[in-house]
ZAZAPA-683203 format. One record per residue (C-alpha): residue number from 1; residue in three letters; chain; x, y, z. Coordinates in steps of 0.001 Angstrom, whole numbers, m for minus. Example, Ala and Ser with C-alpha at 12.3 -4.5 7.8 and 13.67 -1.06 7.14 Angstrom:
2
<1 'ALA' 'A' <12300 m4500 7800>> <2 'SER' 'A' <13670 m1060 7140>> 
% end
This chain:
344
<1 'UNK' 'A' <208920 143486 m20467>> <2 'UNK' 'A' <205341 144635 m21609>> <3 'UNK' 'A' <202219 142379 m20946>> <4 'UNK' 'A' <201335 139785 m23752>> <5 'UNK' 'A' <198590 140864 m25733>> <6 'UNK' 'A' <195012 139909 m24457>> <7 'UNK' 'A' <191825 139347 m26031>> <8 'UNK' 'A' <191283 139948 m30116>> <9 'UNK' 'A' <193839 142101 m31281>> <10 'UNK' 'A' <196243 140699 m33486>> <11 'UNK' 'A' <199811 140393 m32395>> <12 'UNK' 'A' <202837 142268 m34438>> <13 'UNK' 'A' <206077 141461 m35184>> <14 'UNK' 'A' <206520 144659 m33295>> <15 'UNK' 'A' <204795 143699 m29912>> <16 'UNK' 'A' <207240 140510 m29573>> <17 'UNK' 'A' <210433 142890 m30051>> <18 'UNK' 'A' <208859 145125 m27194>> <19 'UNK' 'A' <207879 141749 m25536>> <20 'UNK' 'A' <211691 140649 m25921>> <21 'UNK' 'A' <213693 143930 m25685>> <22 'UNK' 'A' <214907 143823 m28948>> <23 'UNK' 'A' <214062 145270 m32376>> <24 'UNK' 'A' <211831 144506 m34970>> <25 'UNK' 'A' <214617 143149 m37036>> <26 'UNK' 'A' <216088 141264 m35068>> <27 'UNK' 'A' <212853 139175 m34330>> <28 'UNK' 'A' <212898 138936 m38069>> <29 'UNK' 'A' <216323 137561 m38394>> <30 'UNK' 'A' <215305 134932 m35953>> <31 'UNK' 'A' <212396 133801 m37939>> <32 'UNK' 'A' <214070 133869 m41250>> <33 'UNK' 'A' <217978 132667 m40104>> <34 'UNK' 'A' <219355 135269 m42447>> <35 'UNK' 'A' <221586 136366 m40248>> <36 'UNK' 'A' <223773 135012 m37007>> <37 'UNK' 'A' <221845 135929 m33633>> <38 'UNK' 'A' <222793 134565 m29966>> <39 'UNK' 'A' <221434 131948 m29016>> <40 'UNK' 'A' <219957 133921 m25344>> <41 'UNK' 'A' <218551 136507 m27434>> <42 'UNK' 'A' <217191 133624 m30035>> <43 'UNK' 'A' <215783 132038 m27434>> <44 'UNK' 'A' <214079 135330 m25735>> <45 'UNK' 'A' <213009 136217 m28994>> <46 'UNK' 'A' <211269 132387 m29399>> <47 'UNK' 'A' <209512 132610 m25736>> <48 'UNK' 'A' <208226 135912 m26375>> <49 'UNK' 'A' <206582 134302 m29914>> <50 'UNK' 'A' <205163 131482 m28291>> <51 'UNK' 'A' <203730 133628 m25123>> <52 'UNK' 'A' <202219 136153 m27348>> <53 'UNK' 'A' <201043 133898 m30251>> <54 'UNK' 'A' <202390 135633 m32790>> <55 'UNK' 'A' <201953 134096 m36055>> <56 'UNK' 'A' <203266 135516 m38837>> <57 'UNK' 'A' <201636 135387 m42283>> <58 'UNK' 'A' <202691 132437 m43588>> <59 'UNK' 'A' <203342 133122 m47087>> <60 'UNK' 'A' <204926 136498 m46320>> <61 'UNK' 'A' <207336 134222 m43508>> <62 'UNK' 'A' <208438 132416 m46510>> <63 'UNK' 'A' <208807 134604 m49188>> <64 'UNK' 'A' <210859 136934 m46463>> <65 'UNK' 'A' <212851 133748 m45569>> <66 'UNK' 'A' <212800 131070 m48522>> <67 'UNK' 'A' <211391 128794 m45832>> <68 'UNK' 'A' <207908 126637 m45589>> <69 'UNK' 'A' <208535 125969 m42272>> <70 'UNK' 'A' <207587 122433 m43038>> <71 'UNK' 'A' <209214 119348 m41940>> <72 'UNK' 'A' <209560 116246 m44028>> <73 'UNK' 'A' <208764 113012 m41553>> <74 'UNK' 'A' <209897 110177 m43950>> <75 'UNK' 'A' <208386 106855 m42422>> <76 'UNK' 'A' <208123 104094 m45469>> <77 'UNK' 'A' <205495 101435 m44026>> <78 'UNK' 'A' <207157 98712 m44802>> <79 'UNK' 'A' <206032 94669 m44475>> <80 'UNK' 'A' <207264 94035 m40845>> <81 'UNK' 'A' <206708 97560 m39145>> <82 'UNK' 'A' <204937 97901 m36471>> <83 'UNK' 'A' <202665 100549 m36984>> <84 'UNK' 'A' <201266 101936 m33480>> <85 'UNK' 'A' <204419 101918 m32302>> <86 'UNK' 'A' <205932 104292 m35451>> <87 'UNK' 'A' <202772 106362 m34927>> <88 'UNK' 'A' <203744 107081 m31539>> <89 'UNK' 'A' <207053 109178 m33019>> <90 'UNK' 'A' <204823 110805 m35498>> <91 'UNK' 'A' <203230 112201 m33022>> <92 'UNK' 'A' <205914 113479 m30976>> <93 'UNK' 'A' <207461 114661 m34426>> <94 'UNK' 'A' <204210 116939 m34515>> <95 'UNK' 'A' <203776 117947 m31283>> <96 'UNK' 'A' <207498 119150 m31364>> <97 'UNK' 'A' <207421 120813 m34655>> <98 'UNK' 'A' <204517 122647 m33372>> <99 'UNK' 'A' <206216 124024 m30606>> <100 'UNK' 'A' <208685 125990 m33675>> <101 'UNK' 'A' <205864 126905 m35318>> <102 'UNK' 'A' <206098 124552 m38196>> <103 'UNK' 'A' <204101 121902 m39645>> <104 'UNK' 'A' <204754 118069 m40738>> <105 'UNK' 'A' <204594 116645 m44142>> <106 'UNK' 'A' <204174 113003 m43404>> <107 'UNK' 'A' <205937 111028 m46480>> <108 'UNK' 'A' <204935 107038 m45835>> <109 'UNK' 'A' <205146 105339 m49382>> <110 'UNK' 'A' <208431 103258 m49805>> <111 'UNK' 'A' <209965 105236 m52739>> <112 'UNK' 'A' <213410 105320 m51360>> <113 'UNK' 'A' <216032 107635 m53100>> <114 'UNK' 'A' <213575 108816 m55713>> <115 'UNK' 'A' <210983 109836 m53004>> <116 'UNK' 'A' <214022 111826 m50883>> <117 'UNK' 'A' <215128 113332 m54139>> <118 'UNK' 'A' <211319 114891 m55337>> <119 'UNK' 'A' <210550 116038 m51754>> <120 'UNK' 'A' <214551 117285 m51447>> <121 'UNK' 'A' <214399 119020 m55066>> <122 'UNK' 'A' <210970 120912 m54150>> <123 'UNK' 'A' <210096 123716 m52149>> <124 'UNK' 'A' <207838 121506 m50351>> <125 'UNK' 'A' <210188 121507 m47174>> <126 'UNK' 'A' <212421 122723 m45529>> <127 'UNK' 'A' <214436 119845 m43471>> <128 'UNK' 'A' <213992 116526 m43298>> <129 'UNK' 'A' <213375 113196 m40395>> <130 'UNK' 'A' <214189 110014 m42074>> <131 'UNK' 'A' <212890 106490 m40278>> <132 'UNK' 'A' <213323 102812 m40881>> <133 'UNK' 'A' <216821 103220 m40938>> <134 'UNK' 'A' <219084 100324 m42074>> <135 'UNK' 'A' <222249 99291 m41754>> <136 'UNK' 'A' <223187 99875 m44994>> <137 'UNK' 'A' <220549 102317 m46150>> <138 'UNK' 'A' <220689 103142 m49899>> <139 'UNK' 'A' <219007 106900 m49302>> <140 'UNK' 'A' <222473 107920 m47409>> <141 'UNK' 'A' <224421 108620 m50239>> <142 'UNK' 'A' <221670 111494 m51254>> <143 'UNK' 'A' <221374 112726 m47505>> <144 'UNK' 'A' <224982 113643 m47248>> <145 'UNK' 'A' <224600 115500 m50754>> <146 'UNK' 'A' <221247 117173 m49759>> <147 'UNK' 'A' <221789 121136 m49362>> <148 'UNK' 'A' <218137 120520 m46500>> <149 'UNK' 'A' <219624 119718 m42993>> <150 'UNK' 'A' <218273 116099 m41863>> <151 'UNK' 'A' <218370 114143 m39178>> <152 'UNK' 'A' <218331 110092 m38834>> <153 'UNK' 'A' <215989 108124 m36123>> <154 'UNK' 'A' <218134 105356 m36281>> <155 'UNK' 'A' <221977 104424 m37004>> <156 'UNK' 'A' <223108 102811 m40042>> <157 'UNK' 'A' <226462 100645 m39628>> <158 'UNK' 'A' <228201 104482 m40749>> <159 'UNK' 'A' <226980 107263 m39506>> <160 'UNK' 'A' <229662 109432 m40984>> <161 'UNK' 'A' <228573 113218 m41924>> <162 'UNK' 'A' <225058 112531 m40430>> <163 'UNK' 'A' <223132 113348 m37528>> <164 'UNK' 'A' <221238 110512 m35786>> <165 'UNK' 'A' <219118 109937 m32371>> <166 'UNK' 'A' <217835 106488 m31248>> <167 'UNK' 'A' <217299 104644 m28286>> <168 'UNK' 'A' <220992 102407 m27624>> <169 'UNK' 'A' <219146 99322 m28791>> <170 'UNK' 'A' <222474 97072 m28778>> <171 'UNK' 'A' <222276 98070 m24649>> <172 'UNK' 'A' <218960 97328 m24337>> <173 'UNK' 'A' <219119 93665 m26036>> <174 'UNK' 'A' <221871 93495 m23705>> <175 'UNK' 'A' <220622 94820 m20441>> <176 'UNK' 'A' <217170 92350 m20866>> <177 'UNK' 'A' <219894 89502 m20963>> <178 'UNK' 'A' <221738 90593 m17730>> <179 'UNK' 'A' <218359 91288 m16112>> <180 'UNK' 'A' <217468 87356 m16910>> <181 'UNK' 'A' <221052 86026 m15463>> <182 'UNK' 'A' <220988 88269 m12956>> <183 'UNK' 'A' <217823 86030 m11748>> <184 'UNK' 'A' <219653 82820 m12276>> <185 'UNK' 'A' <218604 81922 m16014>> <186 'UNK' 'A' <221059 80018 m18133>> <187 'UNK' 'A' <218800 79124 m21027>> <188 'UNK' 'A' <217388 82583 m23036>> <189 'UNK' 'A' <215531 83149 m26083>> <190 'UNK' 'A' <215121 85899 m28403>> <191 'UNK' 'A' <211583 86292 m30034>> <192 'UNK' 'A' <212846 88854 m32813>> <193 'UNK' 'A' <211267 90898 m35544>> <194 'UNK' 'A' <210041 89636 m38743>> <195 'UNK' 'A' <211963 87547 m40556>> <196 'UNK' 'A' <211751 90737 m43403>> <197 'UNK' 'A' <212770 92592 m41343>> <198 'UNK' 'A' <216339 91498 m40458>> <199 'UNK' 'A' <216572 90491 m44129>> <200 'UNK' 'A' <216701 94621 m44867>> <201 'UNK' 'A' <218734 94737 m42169>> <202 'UNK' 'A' <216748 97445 m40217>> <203 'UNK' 'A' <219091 98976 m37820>> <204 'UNK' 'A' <217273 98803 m34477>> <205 'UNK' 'A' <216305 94963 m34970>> <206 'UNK' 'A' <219523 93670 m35953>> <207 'UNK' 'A' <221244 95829 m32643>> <208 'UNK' 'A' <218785 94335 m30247>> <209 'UNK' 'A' <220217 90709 m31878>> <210 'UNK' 'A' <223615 91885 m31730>> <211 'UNK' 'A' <223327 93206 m28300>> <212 'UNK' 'A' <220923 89713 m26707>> <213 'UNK' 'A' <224218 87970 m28269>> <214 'UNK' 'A' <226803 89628 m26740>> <215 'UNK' 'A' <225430 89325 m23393>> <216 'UNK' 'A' <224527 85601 m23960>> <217 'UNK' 'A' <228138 85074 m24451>> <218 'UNK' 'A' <229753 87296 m21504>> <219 'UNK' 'A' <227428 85842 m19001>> <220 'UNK' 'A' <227730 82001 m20407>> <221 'UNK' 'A' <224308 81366 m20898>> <222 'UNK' 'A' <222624 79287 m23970>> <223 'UNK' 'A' <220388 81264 m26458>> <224 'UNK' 'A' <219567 81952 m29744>> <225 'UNK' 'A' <217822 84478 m32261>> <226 'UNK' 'A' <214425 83803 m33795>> <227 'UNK' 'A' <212485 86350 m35872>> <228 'UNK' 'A' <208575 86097 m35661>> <229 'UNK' 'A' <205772 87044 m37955>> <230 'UNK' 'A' <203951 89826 m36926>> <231 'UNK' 'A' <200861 87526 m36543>> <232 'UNK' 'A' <199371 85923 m33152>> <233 'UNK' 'A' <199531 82074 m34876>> <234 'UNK' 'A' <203148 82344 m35874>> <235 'UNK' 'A' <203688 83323 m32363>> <236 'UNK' 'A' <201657 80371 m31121>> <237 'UNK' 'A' <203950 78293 m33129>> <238 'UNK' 'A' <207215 79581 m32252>> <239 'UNK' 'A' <206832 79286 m28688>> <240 'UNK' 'A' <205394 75878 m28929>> <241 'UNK' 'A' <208676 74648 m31097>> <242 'UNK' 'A' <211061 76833 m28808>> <243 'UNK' 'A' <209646 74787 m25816>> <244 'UNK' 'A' <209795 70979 m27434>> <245 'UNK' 'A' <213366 71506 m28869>> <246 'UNK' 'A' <214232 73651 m25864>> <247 'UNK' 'A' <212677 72116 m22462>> <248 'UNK' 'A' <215808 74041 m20363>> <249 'UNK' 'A' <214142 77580 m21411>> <250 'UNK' 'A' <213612 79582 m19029>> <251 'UNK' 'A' <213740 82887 m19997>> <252 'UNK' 'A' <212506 84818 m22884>> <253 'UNK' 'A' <213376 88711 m24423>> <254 'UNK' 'A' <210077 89712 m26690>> <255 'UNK' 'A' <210995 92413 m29346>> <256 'UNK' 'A' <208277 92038 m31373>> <257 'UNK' 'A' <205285 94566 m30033>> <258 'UNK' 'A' <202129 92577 m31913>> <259 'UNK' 'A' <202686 89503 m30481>> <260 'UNK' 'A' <204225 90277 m27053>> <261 'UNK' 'A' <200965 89043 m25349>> <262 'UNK' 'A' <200240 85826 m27697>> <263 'UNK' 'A' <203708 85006 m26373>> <264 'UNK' 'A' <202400 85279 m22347>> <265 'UNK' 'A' <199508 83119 m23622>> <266 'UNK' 'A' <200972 80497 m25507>> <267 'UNK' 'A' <203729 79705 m22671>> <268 'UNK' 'A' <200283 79515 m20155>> <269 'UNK' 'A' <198858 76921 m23126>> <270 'UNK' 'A' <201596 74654 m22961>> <271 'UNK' 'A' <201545 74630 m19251>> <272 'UNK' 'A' <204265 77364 m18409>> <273 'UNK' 'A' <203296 79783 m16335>> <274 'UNK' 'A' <205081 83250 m16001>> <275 'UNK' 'A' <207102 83787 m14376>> <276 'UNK' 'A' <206679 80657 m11735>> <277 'UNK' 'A' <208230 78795 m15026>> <278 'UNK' 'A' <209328 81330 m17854>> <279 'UNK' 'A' <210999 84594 m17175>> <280 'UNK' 'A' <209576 87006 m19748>> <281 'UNK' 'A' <211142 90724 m20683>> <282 'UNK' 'A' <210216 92557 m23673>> <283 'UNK' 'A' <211484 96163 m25688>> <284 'UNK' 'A' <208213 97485 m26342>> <285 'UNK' 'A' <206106 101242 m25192>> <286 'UNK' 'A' <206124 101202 m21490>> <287 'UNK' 'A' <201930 101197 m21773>> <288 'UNK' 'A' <201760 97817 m23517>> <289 'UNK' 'A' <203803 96154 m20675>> <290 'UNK' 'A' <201659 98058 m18088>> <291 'UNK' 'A' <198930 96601 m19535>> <292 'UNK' 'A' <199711 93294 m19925>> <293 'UNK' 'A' <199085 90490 m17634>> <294 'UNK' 'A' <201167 89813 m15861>> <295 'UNK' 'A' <202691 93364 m15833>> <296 'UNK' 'A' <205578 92588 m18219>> <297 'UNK' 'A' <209445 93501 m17225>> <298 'UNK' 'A' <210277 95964 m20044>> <299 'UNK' 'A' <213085 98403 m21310>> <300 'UNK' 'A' <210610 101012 m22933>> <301 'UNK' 'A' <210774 102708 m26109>> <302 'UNK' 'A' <211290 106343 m25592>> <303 'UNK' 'A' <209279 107588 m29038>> <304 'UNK' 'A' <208242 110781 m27275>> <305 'UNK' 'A' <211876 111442 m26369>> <306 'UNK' 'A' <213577 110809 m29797>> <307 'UNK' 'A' <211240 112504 m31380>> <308 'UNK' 'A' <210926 115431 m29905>> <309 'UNK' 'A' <215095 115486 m29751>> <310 'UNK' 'A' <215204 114395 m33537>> <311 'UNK' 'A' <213150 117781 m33693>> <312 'UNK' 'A' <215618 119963 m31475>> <313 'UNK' 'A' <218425 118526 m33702>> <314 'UNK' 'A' <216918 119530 m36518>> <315 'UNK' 'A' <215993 123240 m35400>> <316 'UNK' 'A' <219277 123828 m34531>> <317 'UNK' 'A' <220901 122753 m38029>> <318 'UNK' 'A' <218202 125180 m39766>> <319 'UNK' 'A' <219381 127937 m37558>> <320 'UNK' 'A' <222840 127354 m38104>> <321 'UNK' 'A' <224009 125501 m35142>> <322 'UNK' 'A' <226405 122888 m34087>> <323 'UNK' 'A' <224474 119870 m33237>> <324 'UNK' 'A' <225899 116566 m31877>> <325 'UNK' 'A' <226435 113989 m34500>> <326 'UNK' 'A' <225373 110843 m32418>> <327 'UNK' 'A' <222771 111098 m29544>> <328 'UNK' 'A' <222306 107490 m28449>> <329 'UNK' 'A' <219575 107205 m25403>> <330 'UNK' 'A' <220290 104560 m22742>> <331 'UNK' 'A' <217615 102197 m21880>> <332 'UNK' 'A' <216400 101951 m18734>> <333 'UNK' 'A' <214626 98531 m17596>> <334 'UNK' 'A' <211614 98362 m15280>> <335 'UNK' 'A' <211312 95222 m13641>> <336 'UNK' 'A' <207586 94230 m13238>> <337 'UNK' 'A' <205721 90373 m12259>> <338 'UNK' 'A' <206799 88767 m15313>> <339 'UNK' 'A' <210392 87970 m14106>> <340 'UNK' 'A' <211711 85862 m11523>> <341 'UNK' 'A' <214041 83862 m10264>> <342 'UNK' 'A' <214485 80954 m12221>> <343 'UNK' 'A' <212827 77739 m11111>> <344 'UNK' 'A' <215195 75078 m9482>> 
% end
């Protein structure tokens, strides 16, 4: 293969065939997908692009192709959401999309099927990602009709004829319960989500619940569900009911990133300490249990993962590929100081 271009000449669509060894059209029919090429020569033809720099005009790429090479992110910031935390798969949305040479049309108001319908009916886009997913998610209908591929971060209760990537969050409400019995805890709590959010039943929250109840029952231990507000006093106030009506407790599973360390404080301010007295795991970005103090047990949410996947999926629908229909991550918990065994 020839040397990548150096210094200020500008790259042609006929220095990445001779980069690639194949021929100008060829390159062309990877960037447009009008017709079928191998995936090894697809895949030369992509390295040789992104070692060169090649960037092709961009409104001559889409008149040549009928594509904007844009990607609709669809994240409706809804009452509930935690916001860092759905800014942290933006991001990886971006920095993926980047890496195909396309760009991100971030879509946050909640207009639900209307919305999906004027950014589906437009030449806006060419593909969409789809968020907040819930269990029984009114935009589905329309995304199995859409003639744009998408992709789902998130399952709804059927998943039938879509694509969809999340972390297995029925395994990891699960895993944080077998991580507390494992240490000898019989009495567990669940500090949930919002109470709005289970009430739209938002697919990741109401797994974690399913999943902490599962394992409460196979292991024989006592616990219960209880969504939070988002806010540090409503935290204050659940854990100071949850330990009057509940003196046994002695472990607790935190899904519910804003008020995971208002939780660790309010157990100290009513004389618990953790973990000497309460156990605490959470489900939150591996940084904000780092951080914490004490270092907090966690399974960690994978947003750089699933998004950059949801973005793989995606490519490969656009370019005509089979794509699996269900990529579920497993969680993986790191113990850290805020679990022990349970006090005698």
């Amino acid at each position: 293969m020839s040397r990548p271009t150096t210094g200020r000449s500008v790259v042609k669509i006929t220095d990445v065939a001779r980069h690639a060894g194949v021929s100008p059209s060829t390159v062309s029919y990877v960037l447009s997908g009008k017709r079928t090429i191998s995936e090894e020569t697809r895949r030369r033809v992509r390295d040789s692009i992104r070692e060169l720099g090649y960037r092709p005009h961009a409104g001559a790429r889409a008149l040549a192709s009928s594509r904007s090479n844009v990607l609709a992110l669809m994240i409706p910031l809804r009452s509930g959401i935690a916001v860092p935390v759905v800014m942290q798969f933006a991001m990886s949305v971006v920095t993926a999309a980047r890496r195909h040479d396309h760009d991100v049309l971030l879509l946050t108001q909640e207009e639900g099927e209307d919305g999906l319908r004027r950014v589906a009916d437009s030449a806006l886009v060419d593909a969409l990602i789809v968020m907040d997913v819930q269990m029984k998610d009114p935009r589905l209908p329309l995304l199995r009709s859409l003639d744009r591929p998408s992709v789902l971060i998130g399952f709804p209760a059927d998943a039938d004829d879509l694509t969809c990537i999340d972390l297995d969050f029925h395994a990891a409400g699960a895993v944080c319960v077998e991580h507390l019995a494992g240490l000898g805890h019989r009495e567990v709590a669940l500090i949930g989500s919002p109470p709005e959010v289970y009430a739209r039943q938002t697919g990741f929250a109401q797994r974690v619940a399913d999943g902490f109840g599962a394992a409460v029952r196979e292991h024989g231990l006592t616990g219960g569900v209880h969504p939070c507000e988002a806010a540090p006093e409503a935290a204050r106030a659940l854990v100071a009911r949850l330990l009057a009506e509940r003196p046994g407790l002695t472990g607790i599973l935190v899904h519910n990133e804003p008020v995971v360390d208002t939780v660790v404080r309010a157990l100290r301010a009513n004389g618990r300490a953790v973990p000497q007295d309460v156990s605490v795991v959470a489900i939150c970005p591996d940084d904000l249990a780092e951080h914490a103090e004490p270092a907090l047990s966690c399974v960690a949410i994978p947003a750089q993962e699933v998004g950059g996947r949801a973005v793989e999926l995606l490519m490969g629908k656009l370019d005509g590929g089979t794509v699996p229909a269900a990529t579920l991550l497993p969680p993986t918990l790191t113990p850290r100081a805020s679990t022990a065994p349970a006090p005698r």
